[in-house]
NUMARZA-440471 format. One line per field, with one value per residue: residue number from 1; chain; x, y, z of N, C-alpha, C in turn. Coordinates in steps of 0.1 Angstrom, whole numbers, plus 2048, in hexadecimal, padded with zeros to 3 digits. Example, Ala and Ser with C-alpha at 12.3 -4.5 7.8 and 13.67 -1.06 7.14 Angstrom:
<nodes>
i	1_2;
ch	A_A;
n.u	884_880;
n.v	7C7_7EA;
n.w	84E_847;
ca.u	87B_889;
ca.v	7D3_7F5;
ca.w	84E_847;
c.u	884_881;
c.v	7DF_800;
c.w	84E_84F;
</nodes>
This chain:
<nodes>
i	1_2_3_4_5_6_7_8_9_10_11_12_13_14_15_16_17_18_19_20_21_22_23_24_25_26_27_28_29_30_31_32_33_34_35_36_37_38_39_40_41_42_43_44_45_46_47_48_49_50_51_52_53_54_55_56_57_58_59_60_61_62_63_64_65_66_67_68_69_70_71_72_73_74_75_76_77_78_79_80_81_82_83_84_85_86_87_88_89_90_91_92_93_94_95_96_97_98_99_100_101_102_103_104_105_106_107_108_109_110_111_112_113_114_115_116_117_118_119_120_121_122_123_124_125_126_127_128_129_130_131_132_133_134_135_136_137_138_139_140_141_142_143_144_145_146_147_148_149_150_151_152_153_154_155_156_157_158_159_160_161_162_163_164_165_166_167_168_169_170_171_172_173_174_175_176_177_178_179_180_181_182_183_184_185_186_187_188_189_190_191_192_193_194_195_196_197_198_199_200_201_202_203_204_205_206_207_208_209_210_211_212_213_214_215_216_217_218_219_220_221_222_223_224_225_226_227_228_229_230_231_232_233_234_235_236_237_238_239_240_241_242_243_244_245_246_247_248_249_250_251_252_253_254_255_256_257_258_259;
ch	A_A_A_A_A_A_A_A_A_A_A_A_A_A_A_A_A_A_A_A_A_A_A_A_A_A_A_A_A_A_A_A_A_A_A_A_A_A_A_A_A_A_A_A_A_A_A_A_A_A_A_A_A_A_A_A_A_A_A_A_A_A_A_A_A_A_A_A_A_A_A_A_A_A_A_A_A_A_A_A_A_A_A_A_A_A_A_A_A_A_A_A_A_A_A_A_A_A_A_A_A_A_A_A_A_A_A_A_A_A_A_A_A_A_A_A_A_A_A_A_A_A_A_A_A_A_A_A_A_A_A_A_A_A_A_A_A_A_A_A_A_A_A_A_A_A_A_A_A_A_A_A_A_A_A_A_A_A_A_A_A_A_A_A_A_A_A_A_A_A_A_A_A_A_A_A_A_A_A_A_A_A_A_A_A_A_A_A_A_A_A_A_A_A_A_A_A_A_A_A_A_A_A_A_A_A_A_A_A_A_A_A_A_A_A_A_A_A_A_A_A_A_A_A_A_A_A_A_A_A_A_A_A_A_A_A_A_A_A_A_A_A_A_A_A_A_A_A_A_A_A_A_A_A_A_A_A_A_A;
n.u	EFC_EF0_F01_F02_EE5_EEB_EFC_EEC_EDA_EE9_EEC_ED7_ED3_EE9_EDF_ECF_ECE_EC8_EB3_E91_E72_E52_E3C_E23_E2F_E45_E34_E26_E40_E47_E32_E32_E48_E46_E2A_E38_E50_E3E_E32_E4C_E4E_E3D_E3B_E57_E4D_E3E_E4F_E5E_E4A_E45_E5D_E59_E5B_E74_E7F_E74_E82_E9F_E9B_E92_EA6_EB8_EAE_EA8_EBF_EC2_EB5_E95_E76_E5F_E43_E1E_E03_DEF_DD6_DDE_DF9_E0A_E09_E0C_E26_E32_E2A_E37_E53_E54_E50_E65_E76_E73_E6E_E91_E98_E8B_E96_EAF_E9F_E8B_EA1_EA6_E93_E91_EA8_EA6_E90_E9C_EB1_EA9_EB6_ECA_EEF_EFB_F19_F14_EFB_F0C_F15_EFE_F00_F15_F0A_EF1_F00_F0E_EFA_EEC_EFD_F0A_EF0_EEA_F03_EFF_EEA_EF3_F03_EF7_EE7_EF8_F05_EFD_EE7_EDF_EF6_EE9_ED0_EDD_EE6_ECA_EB9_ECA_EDC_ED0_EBB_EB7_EAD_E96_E76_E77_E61_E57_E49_E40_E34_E47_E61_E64_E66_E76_E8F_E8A_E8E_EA9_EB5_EB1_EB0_ECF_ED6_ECC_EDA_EF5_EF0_EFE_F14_F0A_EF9_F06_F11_F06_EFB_F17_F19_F07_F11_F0C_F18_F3F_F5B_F6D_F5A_F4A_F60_F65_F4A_F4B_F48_F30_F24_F30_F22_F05_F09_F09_EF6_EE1_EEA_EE5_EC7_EC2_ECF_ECA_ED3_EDB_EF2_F12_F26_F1C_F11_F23_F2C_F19_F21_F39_F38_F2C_F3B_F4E_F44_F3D_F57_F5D_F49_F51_F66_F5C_F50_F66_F6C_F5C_F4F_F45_F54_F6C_F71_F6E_F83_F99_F94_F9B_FB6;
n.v	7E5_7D2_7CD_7E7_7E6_7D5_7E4_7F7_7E9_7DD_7F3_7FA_7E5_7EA_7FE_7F2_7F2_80D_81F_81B_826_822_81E_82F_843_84C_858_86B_87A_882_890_8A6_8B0_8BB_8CC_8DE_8EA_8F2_90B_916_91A_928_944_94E_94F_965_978_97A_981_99A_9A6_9A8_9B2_9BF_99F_99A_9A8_9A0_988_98D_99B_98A_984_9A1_9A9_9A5_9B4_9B4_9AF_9A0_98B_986_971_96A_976_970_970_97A_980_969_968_975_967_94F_953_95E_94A_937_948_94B_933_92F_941_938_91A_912_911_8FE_8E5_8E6_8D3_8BE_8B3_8AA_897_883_87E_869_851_855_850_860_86D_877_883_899_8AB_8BF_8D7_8DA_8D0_8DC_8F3_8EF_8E6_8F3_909_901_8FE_918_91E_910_91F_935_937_92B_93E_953_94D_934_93D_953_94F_93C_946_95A_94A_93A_94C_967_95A_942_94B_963_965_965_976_97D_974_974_961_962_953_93D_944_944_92E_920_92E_924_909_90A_914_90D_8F2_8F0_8FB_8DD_8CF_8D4_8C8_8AD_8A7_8A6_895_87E_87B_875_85F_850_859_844_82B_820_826_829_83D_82E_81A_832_838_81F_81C_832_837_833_846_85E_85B_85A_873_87F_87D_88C_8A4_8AA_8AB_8BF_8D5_8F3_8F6_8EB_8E1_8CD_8D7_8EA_8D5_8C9_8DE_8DD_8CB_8C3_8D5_8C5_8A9_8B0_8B7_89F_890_8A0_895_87A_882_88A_871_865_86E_86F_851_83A_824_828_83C_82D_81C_82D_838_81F_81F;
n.w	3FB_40C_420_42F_436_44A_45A_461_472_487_493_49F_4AF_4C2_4D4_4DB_4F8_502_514_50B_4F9_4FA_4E2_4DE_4F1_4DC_4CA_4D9_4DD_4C9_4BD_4CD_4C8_4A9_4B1_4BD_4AE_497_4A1_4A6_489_484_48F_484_46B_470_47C_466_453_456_448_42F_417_415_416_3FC_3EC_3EC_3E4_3CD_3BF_3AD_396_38E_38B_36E_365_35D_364_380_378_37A_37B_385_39C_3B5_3BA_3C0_3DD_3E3_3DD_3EE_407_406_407_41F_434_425_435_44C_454_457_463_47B_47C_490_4AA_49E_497_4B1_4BC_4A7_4B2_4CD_4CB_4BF_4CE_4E6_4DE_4DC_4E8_509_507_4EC_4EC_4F2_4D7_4D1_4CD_4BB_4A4_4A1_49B_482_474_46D_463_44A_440_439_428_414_408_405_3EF_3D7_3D8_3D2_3BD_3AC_3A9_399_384_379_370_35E_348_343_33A_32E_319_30E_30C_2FC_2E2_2E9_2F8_31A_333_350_36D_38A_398_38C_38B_3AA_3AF_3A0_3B0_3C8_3C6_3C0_3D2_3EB_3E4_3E5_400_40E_401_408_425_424_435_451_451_447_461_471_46F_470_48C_495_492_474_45C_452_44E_43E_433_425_414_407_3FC_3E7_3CA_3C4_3D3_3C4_3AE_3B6_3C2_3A8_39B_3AB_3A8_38D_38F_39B_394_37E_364_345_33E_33E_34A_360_36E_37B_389_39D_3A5_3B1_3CC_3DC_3DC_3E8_3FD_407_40A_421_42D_434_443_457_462_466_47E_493_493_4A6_4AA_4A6_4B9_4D0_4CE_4D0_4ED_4FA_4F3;
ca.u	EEF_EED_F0E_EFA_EDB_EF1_EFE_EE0_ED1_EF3_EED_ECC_ED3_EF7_ED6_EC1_ECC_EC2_EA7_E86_E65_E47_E35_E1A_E36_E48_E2B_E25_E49_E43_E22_E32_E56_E3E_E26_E3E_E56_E33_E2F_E58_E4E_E2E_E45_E5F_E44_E38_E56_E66_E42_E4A_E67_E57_E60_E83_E7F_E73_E8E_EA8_E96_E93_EB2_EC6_EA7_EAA_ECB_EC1_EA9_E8A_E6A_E51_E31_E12_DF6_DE4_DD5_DDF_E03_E15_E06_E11_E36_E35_E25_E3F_E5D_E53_E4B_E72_E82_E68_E7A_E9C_E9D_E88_E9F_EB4_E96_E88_EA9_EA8_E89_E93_EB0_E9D_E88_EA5_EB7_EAE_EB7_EDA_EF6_F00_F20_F0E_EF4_F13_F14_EF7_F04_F1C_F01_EEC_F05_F13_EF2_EE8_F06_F09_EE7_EEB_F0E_EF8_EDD_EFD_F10_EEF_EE0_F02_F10_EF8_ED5_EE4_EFA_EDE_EC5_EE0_EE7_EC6_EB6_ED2_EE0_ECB_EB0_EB9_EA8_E86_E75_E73_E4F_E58_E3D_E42_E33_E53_E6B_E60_E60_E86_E93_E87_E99_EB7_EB9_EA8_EB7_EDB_ED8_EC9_EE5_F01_EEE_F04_F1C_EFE_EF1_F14_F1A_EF6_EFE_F21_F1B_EFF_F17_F09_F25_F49_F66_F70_F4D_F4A_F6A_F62_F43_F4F_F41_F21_F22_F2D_F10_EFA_F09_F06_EE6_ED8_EF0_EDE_EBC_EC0_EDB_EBD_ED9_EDC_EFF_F17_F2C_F17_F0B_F30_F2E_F11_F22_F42_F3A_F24_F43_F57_F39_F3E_F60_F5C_F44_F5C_F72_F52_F4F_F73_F6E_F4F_F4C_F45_F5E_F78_F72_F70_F95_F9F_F8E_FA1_FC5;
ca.v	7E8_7C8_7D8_7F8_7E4_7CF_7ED_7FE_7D7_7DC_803_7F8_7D4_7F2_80C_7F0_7F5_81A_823_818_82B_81D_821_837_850_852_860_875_881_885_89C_8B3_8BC_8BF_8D7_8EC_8ED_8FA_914_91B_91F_936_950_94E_954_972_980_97D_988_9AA_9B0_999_9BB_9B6_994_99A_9B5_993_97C_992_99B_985_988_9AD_9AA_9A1_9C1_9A9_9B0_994_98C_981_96B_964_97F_96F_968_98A_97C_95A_964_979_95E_945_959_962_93D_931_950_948_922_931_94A_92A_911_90D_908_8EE_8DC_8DB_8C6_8B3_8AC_8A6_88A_87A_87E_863_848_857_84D_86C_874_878_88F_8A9_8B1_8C3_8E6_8D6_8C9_8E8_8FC_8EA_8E3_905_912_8F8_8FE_925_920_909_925_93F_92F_92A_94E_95D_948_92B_944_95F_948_933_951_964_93F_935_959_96D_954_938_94E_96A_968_967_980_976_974_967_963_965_946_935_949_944_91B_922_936_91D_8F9_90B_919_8FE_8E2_8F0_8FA_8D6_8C2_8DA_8C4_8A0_8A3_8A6_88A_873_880_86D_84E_84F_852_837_823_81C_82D_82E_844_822_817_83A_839_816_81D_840_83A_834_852_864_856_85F_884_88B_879_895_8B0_8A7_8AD_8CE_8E1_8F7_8F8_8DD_8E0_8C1_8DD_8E8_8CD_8C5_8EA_8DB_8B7_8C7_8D3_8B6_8A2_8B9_8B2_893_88F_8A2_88B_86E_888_889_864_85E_873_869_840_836_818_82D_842_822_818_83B_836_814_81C;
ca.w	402_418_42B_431_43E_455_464_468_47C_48F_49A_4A7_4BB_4CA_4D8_4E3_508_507_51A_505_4FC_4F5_4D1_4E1_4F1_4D4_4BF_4DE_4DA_4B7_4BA_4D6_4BC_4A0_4B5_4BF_49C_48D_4AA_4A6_47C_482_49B_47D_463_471_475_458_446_45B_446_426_40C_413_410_3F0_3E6_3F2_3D8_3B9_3BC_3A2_38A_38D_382_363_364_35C_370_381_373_37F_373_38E_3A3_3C6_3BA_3C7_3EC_3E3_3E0_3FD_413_406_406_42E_431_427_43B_458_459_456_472_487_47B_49E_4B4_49C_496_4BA_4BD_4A4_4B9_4D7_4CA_4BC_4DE_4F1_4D4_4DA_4F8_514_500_4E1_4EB_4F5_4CB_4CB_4C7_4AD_49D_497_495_475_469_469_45A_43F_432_434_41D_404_402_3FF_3E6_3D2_3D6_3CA_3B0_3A6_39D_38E_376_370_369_355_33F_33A_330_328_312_306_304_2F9_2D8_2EC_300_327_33B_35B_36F_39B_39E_385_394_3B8_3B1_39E_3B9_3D8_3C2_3C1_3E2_3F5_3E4_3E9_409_412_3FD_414_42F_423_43E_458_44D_44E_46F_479_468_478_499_499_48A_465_451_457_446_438_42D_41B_40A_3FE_3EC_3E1_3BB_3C4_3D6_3B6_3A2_3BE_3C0_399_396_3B3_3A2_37C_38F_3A6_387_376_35C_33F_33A_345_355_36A_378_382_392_3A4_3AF_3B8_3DA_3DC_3D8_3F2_40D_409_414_434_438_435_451_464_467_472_48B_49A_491_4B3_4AE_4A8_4C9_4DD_4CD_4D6_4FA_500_4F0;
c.u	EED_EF4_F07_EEE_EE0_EF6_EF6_EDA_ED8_EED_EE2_ECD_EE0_EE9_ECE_EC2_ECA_EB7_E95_E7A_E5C_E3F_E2C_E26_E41_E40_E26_E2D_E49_E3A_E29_E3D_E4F_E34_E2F_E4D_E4C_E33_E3C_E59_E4A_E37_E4F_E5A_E3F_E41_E5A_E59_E42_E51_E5E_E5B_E74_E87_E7F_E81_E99_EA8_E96_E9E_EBA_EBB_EA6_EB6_ECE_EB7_E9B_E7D_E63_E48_E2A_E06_DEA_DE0_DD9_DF5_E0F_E14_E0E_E1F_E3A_E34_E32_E4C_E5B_E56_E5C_E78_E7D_E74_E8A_E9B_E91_E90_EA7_EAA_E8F_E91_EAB_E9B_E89_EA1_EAC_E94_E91_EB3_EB9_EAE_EC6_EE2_EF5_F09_F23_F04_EFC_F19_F07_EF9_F0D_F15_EF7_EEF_F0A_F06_EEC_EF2_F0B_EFB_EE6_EF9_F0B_EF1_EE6_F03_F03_EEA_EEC_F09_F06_EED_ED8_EE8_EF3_ED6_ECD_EE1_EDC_EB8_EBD_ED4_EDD_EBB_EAF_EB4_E99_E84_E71_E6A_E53_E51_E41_E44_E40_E5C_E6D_E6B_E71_E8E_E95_E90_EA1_EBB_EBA_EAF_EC6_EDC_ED5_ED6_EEF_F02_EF7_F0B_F13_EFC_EFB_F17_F13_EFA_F0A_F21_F12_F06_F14_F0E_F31_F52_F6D_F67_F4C_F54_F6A_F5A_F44_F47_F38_F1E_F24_F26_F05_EFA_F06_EF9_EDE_EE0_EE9_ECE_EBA_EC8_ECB_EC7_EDE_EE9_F09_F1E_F2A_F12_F17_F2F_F28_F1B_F2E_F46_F31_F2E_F4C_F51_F3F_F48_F62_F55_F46_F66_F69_F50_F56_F70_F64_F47_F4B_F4E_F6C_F7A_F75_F7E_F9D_FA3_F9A_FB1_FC9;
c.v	7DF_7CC_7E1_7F3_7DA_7D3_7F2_7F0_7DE_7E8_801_7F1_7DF_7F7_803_7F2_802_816_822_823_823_823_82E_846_853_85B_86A_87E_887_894_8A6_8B9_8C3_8CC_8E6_8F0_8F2_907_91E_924_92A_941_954_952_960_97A_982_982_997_9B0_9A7_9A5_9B7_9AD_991_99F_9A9_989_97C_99A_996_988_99B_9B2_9A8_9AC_9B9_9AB_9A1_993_983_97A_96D_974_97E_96C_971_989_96E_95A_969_96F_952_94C_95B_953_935_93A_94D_93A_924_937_93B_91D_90C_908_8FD_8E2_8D4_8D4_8BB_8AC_8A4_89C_881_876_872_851_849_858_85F_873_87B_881_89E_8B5_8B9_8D2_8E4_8D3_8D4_8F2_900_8E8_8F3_910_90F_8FD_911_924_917_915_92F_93F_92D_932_953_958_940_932_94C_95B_93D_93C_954_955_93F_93E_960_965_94A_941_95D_96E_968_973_977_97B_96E_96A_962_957_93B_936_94A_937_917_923_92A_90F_8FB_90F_90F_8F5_8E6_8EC_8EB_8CB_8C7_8D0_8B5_89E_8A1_897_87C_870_87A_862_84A_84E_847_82B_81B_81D_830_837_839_81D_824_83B_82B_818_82C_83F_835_83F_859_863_85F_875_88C_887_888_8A4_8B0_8AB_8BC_8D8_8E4_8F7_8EF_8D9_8D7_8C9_8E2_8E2_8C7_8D2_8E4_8CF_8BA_8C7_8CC_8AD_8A5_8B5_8A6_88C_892_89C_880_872_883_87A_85C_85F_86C_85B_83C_82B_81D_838_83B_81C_826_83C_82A_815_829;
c.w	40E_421_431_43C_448_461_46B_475_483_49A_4A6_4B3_4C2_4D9_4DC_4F0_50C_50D_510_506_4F3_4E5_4D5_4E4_4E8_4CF_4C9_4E0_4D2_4B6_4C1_4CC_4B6_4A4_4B7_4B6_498_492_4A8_494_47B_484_48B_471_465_475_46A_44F_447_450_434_413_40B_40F_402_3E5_3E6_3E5_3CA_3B6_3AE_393_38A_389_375_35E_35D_36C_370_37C_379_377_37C_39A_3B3_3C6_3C0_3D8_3EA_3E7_3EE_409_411_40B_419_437_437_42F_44A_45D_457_463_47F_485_489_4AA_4AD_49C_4A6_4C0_4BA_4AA_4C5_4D9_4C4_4C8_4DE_4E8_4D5_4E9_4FD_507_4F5_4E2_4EF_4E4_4C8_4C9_4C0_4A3_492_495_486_46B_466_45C_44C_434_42E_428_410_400_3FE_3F1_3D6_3C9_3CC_3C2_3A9_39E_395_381_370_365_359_34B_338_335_32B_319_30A_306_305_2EE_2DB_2F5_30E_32E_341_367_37D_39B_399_38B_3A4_3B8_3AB_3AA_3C5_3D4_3C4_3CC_3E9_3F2_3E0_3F5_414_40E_405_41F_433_42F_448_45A_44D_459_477_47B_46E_486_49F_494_47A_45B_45D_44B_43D_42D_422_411_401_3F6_3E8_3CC_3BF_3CB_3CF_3AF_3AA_3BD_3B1_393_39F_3AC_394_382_396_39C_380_367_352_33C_342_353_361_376_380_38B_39D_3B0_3B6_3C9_3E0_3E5_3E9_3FF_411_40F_421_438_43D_441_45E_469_468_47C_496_49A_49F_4B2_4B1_4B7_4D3_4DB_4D4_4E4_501_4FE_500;
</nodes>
């Protein structure tokens, strides 16, 4: 951990001859992304509520595979899923114009040569978290659903209520398609210099602890196996991320640069 926070000091005292902004134009950087990420969400919300039956037809999918109807408690809850369900497909189809805001305030923290990854950037992040929510939708819900109604509860009758199944549906989606994001997230830390492909492969078992402790909380499934299904391409991320932060270590580009 002190290693980690040494780096991080280091990354900082590398970037202090950038170009500086003041505390006030940050938070006025801050307020204009944010404005217009919400404005990028809304547009993306009202499409996607256009199509929001679809949407539906998308969602109840894997529990319709199980021929099992929704139920309702609440009289607002058949709007609720719709408005959610529009909500996450809204921040999907807007996803590229917000990522690039959030690129754009994190810009000018980053050298010239370094802001020419930004169409690598959201291209991979984009595509990463759509092959988490893929991989999720078509293998993780269905053999969860069928596990832990088909088979552990099989001797009950199943009542599953929108609002359960909404709140199911969005953990497993969402928090795949967000753990997909690890390489992303190396690829940050690498080229600010705070992780190298050295440094990751040194503490590699704490990064296993880390991946089956988050794989034991996001698996809807209690079974040990499972949760290995889960940590797996966890595990797998994790190495490209160790690729990704050969490649992109800023020390190693400046050895590259000089030989």
């Amino acid at each position: 951990m002190a290693d980690l926070v040494d780096r991080a000091r280091a990354a900082v005292t590398d970037r202090a001859e950038l170009p500086g902004m003041s505390l006030m134009e940050h938070l006025d950087e801050l307020r204009k992304r944010l404005i217009r990420s919400v404005i990028y969400l809304l547009i993306g919300f009202v499409v996607a509520y256009a199509f929001h039956e679809r949407l539906y037809g998308v969602i109840s999918r894997p529990i319709d595979m199980l021929n099992l109807p929704l139920n309702f408690t609440h009289p607002t809850d058949g709007l609720n899923l719709y408005l959610k369900t529009s909500l996450v497909g809204g921040a999907i189809l807007a996803s590229p114009f917000i990522l690039y805001q959030v690129w754009l305030f994190i810009a000018p923290g980053m050298y010239a040569n370094e802001k020419r990854y930004v169409i690598p950037f959201m291209t991979a992040t984009i595509a990463l978290f759509l092959t988490g929510v893929y991989f999720g939708y078509q293998w993780v819900l269905p053999g969860a659903l069928k596990v832990l109604i088909g088979d552990f509860g099989h001797r009950f009758h199943p009542i599953i209520t929108i609002e359960d199944y909404t709140s199911f549906f969005m953990a497993v989606i969402l928090g795949l398609g967000l753990t997909f994001e690890l390489p992303i997230l190396i690829f940050f830390l690498s080229i600010l210099g705070i992780v190298d492909a050295k440094f990751l492969i040194r503490h590699i078992r704490y990064a296993v602890l880390v991946i089956f402790v988050i794989a034991a909380i996001i698996c809807p499934l209690p079974d040990p196996v499972s949760m290995c299904l889960f940590a797996l391409p966890m595990l797998v991320l994790y190495m490209v991320g160790v690729a990704v932060a050969w490649f992109f270590n800023p020390s190693r580009r400046k050895e590259s640069k000089a030989a």
